[in-house]
C-alpha positions in Angstrom: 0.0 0.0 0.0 3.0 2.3 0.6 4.9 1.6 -2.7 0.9 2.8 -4.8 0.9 5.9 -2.7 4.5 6.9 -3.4 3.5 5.9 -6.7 0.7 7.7 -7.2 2.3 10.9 -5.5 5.1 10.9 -8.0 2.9 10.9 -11.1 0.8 13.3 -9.4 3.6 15.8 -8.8 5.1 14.9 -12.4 1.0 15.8 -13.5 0.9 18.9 -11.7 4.4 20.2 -13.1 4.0 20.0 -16.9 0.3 20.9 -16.1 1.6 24.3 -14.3 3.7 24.7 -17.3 1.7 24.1 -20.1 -0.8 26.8 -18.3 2.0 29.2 -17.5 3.1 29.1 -21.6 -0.6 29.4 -22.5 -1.2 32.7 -20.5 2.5 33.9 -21.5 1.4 33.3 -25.3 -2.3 34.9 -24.9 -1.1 38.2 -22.8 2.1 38.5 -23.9 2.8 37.7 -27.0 3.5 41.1 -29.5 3.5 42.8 -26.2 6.7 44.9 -24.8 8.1 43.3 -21.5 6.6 43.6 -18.1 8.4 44.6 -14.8 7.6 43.9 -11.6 9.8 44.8 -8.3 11.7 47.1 -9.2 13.3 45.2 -12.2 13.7 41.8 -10.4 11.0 40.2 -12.1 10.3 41.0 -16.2 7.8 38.9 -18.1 8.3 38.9 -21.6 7.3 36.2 -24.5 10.1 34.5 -26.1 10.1 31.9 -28.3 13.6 29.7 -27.9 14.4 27.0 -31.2 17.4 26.3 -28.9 18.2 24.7 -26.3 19.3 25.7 -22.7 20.2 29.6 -23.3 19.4 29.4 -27.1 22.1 27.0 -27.7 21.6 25.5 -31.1 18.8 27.9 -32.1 20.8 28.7 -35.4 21.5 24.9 -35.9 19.8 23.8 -39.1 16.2 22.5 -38.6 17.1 18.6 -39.3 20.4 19.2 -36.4 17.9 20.9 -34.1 15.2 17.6 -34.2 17.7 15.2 -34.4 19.4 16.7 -30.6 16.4 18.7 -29.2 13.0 16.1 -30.1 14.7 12.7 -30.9 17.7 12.7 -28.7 16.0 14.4 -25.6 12.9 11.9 -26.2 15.4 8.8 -25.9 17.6 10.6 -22.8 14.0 11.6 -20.9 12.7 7.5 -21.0 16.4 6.3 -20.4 15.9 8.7 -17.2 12.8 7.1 -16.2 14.2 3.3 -16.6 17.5 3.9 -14.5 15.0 5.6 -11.6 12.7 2.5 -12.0 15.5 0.5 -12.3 18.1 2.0 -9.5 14.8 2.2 -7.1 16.0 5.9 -6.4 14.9 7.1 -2.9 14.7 10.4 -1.2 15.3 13.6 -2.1 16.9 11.8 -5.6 13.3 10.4 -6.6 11.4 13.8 -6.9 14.1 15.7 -8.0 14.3 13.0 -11.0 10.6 12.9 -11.5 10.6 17.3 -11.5 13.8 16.5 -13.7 11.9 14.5 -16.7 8.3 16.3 -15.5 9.8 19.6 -17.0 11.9 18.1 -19.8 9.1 16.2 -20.7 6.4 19.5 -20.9 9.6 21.3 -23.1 9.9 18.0 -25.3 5.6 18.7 -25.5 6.6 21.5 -27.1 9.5 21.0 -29.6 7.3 17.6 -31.0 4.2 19.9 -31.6 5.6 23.4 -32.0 9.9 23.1 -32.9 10.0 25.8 -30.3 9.5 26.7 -26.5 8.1 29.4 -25.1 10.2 31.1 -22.1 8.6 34.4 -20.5 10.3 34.8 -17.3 14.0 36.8 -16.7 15.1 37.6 -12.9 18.0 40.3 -12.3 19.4 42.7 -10.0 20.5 45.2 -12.4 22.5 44.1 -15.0 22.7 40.8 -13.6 20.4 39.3 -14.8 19.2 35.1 -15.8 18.4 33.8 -19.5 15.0 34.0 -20.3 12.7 30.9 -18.9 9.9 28.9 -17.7 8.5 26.8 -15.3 9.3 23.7 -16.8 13.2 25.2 -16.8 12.7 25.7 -13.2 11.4 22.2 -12.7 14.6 20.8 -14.6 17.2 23.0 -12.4 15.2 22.0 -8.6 15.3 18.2 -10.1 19.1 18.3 -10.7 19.8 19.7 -7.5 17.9 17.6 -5.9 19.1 14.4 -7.6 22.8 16.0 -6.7 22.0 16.5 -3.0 20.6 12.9 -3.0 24.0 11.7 -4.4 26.0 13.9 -2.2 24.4 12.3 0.6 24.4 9.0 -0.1 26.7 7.0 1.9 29.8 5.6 0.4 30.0 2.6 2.6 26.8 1.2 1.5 27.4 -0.9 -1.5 24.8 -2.7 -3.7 24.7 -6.3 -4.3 25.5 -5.7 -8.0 28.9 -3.9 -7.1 31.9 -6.0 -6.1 33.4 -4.9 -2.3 36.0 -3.4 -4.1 33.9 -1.4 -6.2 35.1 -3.0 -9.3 32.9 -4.0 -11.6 
């Protein structure tokens, strides 16, 4: 009974994060598309619609379109399930298991996106100044709180423990 409710409150979060961004990228592409920017706090906080055919930080948007499929829809379709088997696999635990499920949640509402659309849309930029981040959205937010959460699960982890499949002397 345990194992179905962990179950069911992993898909549920994984649910709830590409459903917040597939809402938040609607309302950015109906109030603020062809509009100038928005800022809020003195600066901190700009909305502003963005469409990205690249990758983290535009990488690759000026990649031809077959290049850009091929890395951005194909090979981040085959990375996102590969993620999903090691996790069922591995039997992550902890802090490791949601930060892998916000991890593929908001890779897997940007993939939505690049299989229907060839782009994203990223509407949020933080900044002191002219400090400031790349544009974003939620589902890039969901991506950077799953890694860190998948590293502080493996910076935690204890080194003594070994699993049956390693050798004691941790070679394979």
């Amino acid at each position: 009974m345990r194992q179905t409710l962990r179950w069911v409150a992993l898909v549920a979060a994984a649910l709830a994060t590409i459903g917040c961004d597939r809402a938040t990228k609607h309302v950015a592409t109906a109030l603020l598309a062809g509009e100038p920017d928005r800022s809020y706090l003195a600066d901190t906080v700009r909305l502003g619609y963005a469409e990205n055919t690249g990758g983290f930080l535009s990488l690759g948007a000026d990649w031809p379109k077959a290049a850009r499929i091929a890395v951005f829809t194909v090979a981040t379709g085959f990375a996102l399930l590969a993620l999903v088997m090691v996790a069922i696999r591995d039997r992550f635990a902890g802090p490791s298991t949601v930060g892998l499920v916000l991890f593929v949640a908001g890779g897997s509402s940007n993939w939505i996106d690049r299989v229907l659309h060839d782009r994203v849309v990223d509407f949020l930029n933080l900044g002191i100044g002219p400090i400031r981040t790349g544009v974003f959205n939620v589902a890039d937010v969901a991506i950077m709180a799953g890694a860190g959460l998948v590293a502080l699960g493996a910076l935690r982890r204890d080194p003594s423990i070994t699993d049956e499949r390693t050798p004691p002397n941790g070679i394979p």
